[in-house]
C-alpha positions in Angstrom: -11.8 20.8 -0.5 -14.1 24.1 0.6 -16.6 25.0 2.7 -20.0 24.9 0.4 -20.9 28.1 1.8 -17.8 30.3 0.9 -16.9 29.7 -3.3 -13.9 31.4 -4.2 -15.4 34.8 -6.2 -14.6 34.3 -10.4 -13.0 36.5 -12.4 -15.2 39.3 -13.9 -14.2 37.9 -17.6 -16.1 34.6 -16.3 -18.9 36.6 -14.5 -21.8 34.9 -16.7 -20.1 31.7 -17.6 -20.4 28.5 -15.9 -17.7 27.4 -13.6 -17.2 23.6 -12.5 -18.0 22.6 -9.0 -13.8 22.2 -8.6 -13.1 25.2 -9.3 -16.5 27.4 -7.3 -15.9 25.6 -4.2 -12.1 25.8 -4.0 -10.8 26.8 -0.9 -9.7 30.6 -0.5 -8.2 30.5 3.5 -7.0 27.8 5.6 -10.6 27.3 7.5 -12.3 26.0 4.4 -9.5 23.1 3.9 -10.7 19.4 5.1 -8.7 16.4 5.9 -5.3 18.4 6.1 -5.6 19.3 9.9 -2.1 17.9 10.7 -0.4 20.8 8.4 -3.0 23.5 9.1 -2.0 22.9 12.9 1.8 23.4 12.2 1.2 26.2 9.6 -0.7 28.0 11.9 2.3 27.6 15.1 5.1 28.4 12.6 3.5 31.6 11.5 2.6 32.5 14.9 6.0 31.8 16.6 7.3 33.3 13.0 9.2 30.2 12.2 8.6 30.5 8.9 10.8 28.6 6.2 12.2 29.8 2.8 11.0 26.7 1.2 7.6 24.0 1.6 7.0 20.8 -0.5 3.6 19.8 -0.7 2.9 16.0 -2.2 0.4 14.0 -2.5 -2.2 12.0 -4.8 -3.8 14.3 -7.2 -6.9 16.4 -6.2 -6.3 16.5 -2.7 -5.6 20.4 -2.8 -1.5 20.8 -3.0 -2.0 24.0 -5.8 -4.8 25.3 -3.8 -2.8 25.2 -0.4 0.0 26.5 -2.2 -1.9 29.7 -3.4 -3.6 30.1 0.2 0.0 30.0 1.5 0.7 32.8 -1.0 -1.9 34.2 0.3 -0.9 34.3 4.1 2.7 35.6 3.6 1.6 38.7 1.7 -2.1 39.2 3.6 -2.5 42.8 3.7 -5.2 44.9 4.5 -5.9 48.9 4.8 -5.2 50.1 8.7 -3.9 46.6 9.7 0.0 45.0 10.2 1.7 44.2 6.9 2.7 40.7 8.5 2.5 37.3 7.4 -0.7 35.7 9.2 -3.0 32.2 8.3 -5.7 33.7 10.5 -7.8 35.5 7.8 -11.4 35.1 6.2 -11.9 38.3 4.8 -9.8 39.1 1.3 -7.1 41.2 1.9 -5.7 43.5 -1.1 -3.7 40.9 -3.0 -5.9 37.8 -2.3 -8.2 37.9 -5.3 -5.3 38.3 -8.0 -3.6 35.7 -5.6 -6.2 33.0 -5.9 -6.9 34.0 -9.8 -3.1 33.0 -10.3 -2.3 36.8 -11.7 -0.5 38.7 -9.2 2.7 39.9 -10.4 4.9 39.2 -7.0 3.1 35.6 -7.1 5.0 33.3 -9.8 3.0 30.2 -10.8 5.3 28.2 -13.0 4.4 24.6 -14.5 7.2 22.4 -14.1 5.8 20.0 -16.5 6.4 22.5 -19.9 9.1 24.8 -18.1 11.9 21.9 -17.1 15.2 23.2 -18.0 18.5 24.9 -16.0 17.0 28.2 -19.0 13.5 28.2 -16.3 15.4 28.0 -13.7 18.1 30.8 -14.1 15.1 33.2 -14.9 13.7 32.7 -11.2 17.0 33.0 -10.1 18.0 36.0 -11.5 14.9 37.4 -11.3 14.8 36.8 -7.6 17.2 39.4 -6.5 14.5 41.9 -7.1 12.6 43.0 -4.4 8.4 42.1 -5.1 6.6 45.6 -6.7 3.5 45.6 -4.4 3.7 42.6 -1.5 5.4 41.7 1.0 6.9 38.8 -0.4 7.8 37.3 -4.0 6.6 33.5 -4.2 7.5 31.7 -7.0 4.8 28.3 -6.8 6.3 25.4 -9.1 3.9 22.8 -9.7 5.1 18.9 -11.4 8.4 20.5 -9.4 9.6 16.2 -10.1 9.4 16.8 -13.9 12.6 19.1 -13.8 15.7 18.0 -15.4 18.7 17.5 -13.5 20.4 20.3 -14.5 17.4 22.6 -13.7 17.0 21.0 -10.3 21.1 22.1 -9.5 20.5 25.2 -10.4 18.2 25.9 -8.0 19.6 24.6 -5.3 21.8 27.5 -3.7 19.0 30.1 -4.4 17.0 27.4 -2.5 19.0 27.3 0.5 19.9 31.2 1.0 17.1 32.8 -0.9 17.1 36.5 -0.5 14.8 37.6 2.5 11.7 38.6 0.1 12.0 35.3 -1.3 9.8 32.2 -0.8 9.3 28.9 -2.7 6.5 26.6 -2.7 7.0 23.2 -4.5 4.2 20.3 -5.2 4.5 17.2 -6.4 2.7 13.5 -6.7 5.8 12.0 -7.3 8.1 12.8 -3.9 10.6 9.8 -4.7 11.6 11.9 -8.0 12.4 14.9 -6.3 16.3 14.7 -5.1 17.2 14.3 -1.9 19.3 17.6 -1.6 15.9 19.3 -2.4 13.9 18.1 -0.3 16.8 18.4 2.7 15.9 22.7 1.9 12.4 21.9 2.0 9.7 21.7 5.1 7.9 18.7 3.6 3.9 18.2 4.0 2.2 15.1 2.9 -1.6 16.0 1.9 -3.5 13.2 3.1 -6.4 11.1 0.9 -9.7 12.4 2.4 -11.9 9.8 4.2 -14.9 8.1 2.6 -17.2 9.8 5.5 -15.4 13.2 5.5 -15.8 13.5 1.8 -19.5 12.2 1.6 -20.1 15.4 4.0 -18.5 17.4 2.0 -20.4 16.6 -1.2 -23.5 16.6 1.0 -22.6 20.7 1.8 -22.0 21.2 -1.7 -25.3 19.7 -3.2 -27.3 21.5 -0.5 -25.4 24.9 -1.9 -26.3 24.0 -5.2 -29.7 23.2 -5.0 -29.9 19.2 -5.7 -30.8 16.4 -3.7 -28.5 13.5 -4.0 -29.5 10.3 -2.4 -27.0 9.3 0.7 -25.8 5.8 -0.9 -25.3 8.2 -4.0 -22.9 10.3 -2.0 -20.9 7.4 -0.5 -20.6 6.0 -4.3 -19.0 9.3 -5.5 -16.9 9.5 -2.3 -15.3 5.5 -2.8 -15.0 5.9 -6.5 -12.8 9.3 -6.0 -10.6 7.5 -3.8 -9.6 10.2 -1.3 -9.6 12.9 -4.3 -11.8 15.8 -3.9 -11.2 17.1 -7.3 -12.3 14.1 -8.3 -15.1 13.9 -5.9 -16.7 17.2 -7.3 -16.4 16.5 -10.8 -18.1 13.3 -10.2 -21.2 15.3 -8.6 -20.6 17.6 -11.4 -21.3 15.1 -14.1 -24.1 13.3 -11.8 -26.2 16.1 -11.5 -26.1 16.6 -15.4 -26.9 12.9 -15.7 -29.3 13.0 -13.5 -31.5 16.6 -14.3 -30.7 18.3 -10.8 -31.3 15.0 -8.7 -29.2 12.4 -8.3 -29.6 8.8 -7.3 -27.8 5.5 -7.0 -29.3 3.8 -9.6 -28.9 6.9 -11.8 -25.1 6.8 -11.0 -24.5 3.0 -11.2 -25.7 3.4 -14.9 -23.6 6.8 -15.1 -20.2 4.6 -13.6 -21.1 1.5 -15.0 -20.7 0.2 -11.2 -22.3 -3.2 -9.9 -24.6 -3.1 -7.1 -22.6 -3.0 -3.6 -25.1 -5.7 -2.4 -25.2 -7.6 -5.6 -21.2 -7.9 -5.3 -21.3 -9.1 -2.0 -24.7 -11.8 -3.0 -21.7 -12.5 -6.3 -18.5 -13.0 -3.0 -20.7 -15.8 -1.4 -22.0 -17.6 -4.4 -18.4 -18.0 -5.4 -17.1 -18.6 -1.8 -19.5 -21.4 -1.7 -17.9 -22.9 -5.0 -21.7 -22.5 -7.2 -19.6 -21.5 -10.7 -23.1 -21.4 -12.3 -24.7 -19.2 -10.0 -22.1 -16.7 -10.2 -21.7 -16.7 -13.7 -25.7 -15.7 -14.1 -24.9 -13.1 -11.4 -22.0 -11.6 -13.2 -23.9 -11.8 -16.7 -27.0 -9.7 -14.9 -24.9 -7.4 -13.6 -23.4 -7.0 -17.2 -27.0 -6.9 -18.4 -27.9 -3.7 -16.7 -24.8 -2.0 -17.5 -21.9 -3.3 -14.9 -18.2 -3.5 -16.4 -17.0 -6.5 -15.8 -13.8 -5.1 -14.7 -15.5 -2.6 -12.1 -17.3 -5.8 -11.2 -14.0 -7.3 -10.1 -12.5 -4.5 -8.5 -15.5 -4.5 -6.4 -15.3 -8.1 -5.3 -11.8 -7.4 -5.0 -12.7 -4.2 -2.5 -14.8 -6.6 -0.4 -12.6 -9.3 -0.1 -9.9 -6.6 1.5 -12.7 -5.5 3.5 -13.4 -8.8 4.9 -9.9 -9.8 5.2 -9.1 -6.7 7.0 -12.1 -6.7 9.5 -11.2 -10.4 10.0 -7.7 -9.3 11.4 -8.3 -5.8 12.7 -12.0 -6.5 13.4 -12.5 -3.1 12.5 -16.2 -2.2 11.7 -16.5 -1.5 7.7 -16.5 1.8 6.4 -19.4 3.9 7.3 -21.0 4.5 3.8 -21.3 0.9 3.6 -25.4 -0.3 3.7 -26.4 -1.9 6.8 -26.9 -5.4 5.1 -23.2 -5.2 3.1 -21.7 -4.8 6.8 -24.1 -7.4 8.3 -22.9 -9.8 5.9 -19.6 -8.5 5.9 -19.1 -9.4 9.2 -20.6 -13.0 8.8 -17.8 -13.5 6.0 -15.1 -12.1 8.3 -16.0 -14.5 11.0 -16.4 -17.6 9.1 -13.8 -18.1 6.1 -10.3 -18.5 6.4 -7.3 -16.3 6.1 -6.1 -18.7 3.6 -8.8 -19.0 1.3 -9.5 -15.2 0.9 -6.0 -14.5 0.5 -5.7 -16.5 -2.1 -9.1 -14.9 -4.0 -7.5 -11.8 -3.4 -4.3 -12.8 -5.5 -6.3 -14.3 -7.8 -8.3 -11.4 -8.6 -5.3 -9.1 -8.7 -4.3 -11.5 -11.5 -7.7 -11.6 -13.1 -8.6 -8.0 -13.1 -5.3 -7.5 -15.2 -6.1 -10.5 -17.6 -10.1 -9.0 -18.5 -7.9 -5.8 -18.7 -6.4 -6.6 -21.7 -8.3 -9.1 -23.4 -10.5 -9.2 -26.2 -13.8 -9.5 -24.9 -13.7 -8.9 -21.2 -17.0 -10.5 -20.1 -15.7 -13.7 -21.2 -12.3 -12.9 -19.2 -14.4 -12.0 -16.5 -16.5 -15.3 -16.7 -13.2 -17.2 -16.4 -11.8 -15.8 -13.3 -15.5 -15.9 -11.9 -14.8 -20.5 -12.4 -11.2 -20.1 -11.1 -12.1 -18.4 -8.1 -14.9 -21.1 -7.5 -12.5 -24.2 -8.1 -9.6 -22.4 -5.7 -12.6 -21.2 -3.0 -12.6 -25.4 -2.8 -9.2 -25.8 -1.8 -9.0 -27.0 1.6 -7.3 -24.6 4.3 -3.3 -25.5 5.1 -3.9 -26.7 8.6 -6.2 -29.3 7.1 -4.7 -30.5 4.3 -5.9 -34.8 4.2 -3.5 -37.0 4.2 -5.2 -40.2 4.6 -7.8 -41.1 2.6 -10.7 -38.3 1.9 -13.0 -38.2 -0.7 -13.1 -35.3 -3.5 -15.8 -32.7 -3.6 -16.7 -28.8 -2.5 -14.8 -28.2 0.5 -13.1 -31.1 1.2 -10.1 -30.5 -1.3 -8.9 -33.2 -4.0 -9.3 -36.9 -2.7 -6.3 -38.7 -1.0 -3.2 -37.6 -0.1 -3.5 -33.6 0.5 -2.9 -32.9 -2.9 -3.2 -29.0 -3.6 -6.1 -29.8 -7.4 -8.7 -28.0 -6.8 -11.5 -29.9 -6.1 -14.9 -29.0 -8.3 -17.4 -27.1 -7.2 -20.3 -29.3 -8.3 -20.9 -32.7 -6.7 -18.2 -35.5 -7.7 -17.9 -39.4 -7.0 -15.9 -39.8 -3.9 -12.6 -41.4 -5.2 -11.5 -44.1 -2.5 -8.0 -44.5 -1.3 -5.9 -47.2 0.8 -6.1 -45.7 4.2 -2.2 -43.9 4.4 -0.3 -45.3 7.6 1.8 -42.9 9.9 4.8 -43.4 7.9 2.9 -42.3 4.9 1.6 -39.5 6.7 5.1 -38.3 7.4 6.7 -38.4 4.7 3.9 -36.7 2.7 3.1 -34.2 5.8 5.9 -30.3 4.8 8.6 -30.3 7.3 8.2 -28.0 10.7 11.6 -27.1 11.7 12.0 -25.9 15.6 15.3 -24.8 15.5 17.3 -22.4 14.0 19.9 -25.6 12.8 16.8 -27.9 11.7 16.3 -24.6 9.1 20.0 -25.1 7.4 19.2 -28.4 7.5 16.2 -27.8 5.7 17.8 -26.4 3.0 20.3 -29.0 1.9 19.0 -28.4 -1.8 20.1 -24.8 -1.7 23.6 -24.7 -0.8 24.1 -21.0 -1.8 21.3 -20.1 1.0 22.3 -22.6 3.5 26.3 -21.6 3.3 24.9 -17.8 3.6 22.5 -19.2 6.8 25.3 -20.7 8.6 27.8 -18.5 8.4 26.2 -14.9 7.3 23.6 -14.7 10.0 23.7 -14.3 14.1 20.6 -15.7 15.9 18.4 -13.0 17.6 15.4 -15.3 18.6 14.1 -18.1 17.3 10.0 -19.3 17.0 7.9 -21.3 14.4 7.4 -18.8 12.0 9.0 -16.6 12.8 13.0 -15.5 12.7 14.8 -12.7 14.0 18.7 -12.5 13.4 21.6 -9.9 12.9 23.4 -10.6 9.9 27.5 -9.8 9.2 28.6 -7.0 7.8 29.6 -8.7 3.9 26.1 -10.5 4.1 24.1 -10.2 1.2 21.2 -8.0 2.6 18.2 -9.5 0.6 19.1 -13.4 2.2 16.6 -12.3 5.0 13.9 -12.6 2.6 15.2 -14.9 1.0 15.4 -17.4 3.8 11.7 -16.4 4.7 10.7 -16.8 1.0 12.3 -20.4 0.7 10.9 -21.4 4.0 7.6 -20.6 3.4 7.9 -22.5 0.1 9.4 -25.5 1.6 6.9 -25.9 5.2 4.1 -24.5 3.2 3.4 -22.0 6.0 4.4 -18.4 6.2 7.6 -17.8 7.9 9.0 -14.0 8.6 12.2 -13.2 8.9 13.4 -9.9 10.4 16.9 -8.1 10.6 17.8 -6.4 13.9 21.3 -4.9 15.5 23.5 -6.1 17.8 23.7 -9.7 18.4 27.0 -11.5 19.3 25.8 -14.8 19.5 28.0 -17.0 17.0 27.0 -17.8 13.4 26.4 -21.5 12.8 29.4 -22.1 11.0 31.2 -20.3 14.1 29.6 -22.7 16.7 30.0 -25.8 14.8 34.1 -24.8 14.5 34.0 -24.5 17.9 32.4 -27.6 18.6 34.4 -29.6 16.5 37.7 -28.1 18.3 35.8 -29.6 21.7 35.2 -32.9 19.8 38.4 -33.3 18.5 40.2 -32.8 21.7 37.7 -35.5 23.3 38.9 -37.6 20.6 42.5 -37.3 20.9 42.0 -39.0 24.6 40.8 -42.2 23.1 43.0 -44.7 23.2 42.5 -46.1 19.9 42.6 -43.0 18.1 45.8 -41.9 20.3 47.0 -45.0 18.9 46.6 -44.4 15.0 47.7 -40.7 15.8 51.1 -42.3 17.0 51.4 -45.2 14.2 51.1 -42.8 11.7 53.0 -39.4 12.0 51.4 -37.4 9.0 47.6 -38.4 10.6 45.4 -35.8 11.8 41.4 -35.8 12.9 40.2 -33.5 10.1 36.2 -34.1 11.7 33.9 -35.4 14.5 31.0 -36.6 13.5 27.8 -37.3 16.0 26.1 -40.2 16.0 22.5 -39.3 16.5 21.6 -43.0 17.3 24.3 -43.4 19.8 23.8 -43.0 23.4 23.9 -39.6 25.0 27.5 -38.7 25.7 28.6 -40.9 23.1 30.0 -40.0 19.3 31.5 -41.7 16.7 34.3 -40.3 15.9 35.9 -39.7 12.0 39.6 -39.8 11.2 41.5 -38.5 7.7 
């Protein structure tokens, strides 16, 4: 979050005590900041072109600097020094006369308030009243609010008129990790600024300025460990290098901080991803137990071969190179993977492991939890991929699928007797082969089971465009707005191949239901001119043609008609 060469000066109380890496390199002015160019940039404009508002929100994940900024801010409107402007200005490195007490959270015109412990309309009405007075030695009186979605109701009404017309002395600075609890009529008074996660690379640069400032030498891989296990949090980040160098005796290594974490080799995970890609249960249950062996959590294990699989699956889609802090041999390989599997296999170890790393979560013993979604995954890495499901006769074993008929069992991962099976002819075939419709009516069709969806299909939905796969329609203004998923979900159930359905604006092409009315008034008339029918129509006054139905065996042109 700071520049390793600048840490923010301690109090004179704390002179001789020793201060956390979080807390001596905080930043003190907007240059030390990283990863938060976007709002630096329009910080910087507004205070120049003095569009400055009465109200900011800052939110995002924790660590990531939203009480720091929010002091530096405090800092900016009321930056003062001796012969100089009294004007707001972010363009400052040397403390001014209120920056200190500012950035100790102790200056009397600067009100930190916890929103957490202070969450009733009682809080509130104190900074309300309380901000009619004009600040005692700044320029401005800033009232910073910090957990701002922990306040009641009540509290957050309260607040709002102050919020919109403050007095012109008055500024408020809100943060948050939780935006979607904050009310909308809030944040409508608020200039909103979402603090971003800080990259693996930016952050392992970072660390690397603060270790050289402090003396230690940290190996590289060591840094890029700390960086991914903070996830974007620099807080977390330092305290991590904090505890490491402790751990360690003033140097820090991988191995020192896979025992430290309890984290699995990044190359062992990947050597653990292709013995169970490859189906070898046994070889990736001694893999897993070594790992344990030298210290591994089993659940950190799995998070890890869940982090890989989304890397693969991602640079197979994106083919995006892997992230920088990876070692040369983990993106090597990862590469290899992304090339060679299939979308549909490591989709599916993905929501198997999402499933598993829940399951050795709670259970009893976890490295036997662990074991067991370690032989799951190698049974489903076995299943064959949808586009090649056999439907004749196949026999069972690793990567072939379950013998005869494209049956979704898992096949085993060791060797098995090939199972022999009557060769299936092309009737067979189709009737066991998922249904492909290629029209928009072949879908309703489809879904004769489910007359709730189908009625909604025909007569709820307008037809955009129309592809294998892939729907886009404009539904009527009583349709039920979740049937678009709906419809995708069932599809994709039913063809056993993803099918998306999107909702756009402004189509007038006819439902359905609307085009088969107006068909059937076509029909009917064509009927009416047959002489037979004319006849029956005649014999018997109350008669009427209530239907037309096509016969789809009939020549073109031709229809058999129906008569109530």
């Amino acid at each position: 979050m700071a520049d390793a060469t600048l840490p923010d000066p301690a109090p004179a109380a704390e002179a001789g005590a020793y201060r956390v890496l979080a807390r001596k390199y905080r930043p003190s002015h907007f240059g030390e900041l990283i990863g938060q160019e976007p709002m630096v940039r329009t910080l910087r404009n507004a205070f120049a072109h003095q569009r400055i508002p009465q109200a900011w929100m800052l939110t995002g994940v924790r660590g990531v600097g939203k009480t720091t900024t929010a002091r530096i801010l405090a800092r900016a409107l009321n930056y003062e020094r001796d012969g100089e402007p009294r004007e707001p200005t972010v363009d400052f490195t040397e403390p001014g006369r209120h920056c200190q007490a500012i950035m100790e959270g102790r200056h009397v015109d600067v009100i930190e308030m916890d929103a957490a412990s202070h969450t009733g309309i009682n809080d509130i009405r104190e900074i309300t009243d309380a901000a009619r007075y004009k600040p005692v030695s700044a320029l401005y009186k800033v009232y910073i609010i910090d957990e701002v979605h922990m306040l009641s109701t009540a509290a957050f009404n309260g607040l709002l008129k102050t919020l919109e017309e403050p007095p012109a002395h008055v500024k408020f600075i809100f943060a948050t990790t939780e935006i979607r609890k904050v009310p909308v009529t809030v944040l409508s008074r608020c200039q909103r600024f979402d603090l971003r996660r800080i990259e693996v690379g930016e952050l392992s640069s970072h660390l690397a300025r603060v270790a050289t400032a402090e003396g230690v030498t940290v190996d590289e891989p060591a840094l890029a460990m700390i960086a991914r296990a903070a996830e974007g949090s620099v807080r977390d980040s330092l305290s991590l290098l904090d505890q490491a160098i402790a751990h360690g005796g003033g140097n820090v290594s991988a191995d020192d901080l896979r025992d430290m974490l309890g984290l699995a080799d990044r190359a062992r995970v990947v050597d653990l991803f292709e013995l169970v890609m490859k189906g070898e249960a046994a070889g990736a249950l001694a893999e897993l137990g070594a790992q344990y062996e030298v210290g591994a959590d089993p659940v950190v294990v799995l998070s890890d071969l869940a982090a890989f699989v989304h890397q693969v699956t991602r640079q197979k889609v994106t083919n995006a190179p892997p992230e920088p802090g990876e070692p040369e041999t983990v993106r090597e390989r990862s590469a290899v993977f992304a090339g060679t599997l299939g979308m549909a296999a490591l989709s599916r170890m993905w929501q198997a492991l999402l499933a598993g790393i829940a399951e050795v979560q709670t259970a009893p013993k976890p490295v036997m939890a662990a074991e067991m979604v370690l032989i799951r995954l190698c049974y489903m890495a076995s299943l064959p991929e949808p586009d090649g499901l056999p439907f004749g006769d196949a026999p069972a074993g690793r990567g072939g699928g379950a013998g005869g008929g494209g049956t979704h069992a898992p096949a085993a991962p060791a060797r098995a007797a090939p199972v022999a099976s009557a060769p299936a002819g092309p009737e067979a075939q189709a009737r066991k082969a998922p249904p492909q419709p290629q029209s928009f009516a072949a879908v309703a069709r489809l879904l004769e089971g489910n007359v709730m969806l189908r009625r909604q299909v025909e007569r709820d939905m307008r037809l955009v465009s129309f592809e294998p796969g892939r729907i886009e329609v404009s539904l009527l203004e009583d349709a039920e707005p979740t049937v678009a998923g709906a419809l995708g979900q069932k599809l994709t159930e039913l063809t056993r191949r993803r099918w998306i359905v999107t909702v756009s604006e402004g189509s007038t092409a006819p439902t359905l239901h609307e085009a088969f009315v107006s068909e059937q008034v076509a029909l009917k008339e064509d009927a009416k001119s047959d002489p037979l029918v004319r006849a029956l129509l005649e014999r018997f006054a109350d008669a009427e043609i209530t239907e037309v139905r096509k016969n789809e065996d009939a020549p073109a042109g031709k229809a058999a008609r129906s008569e109530g």
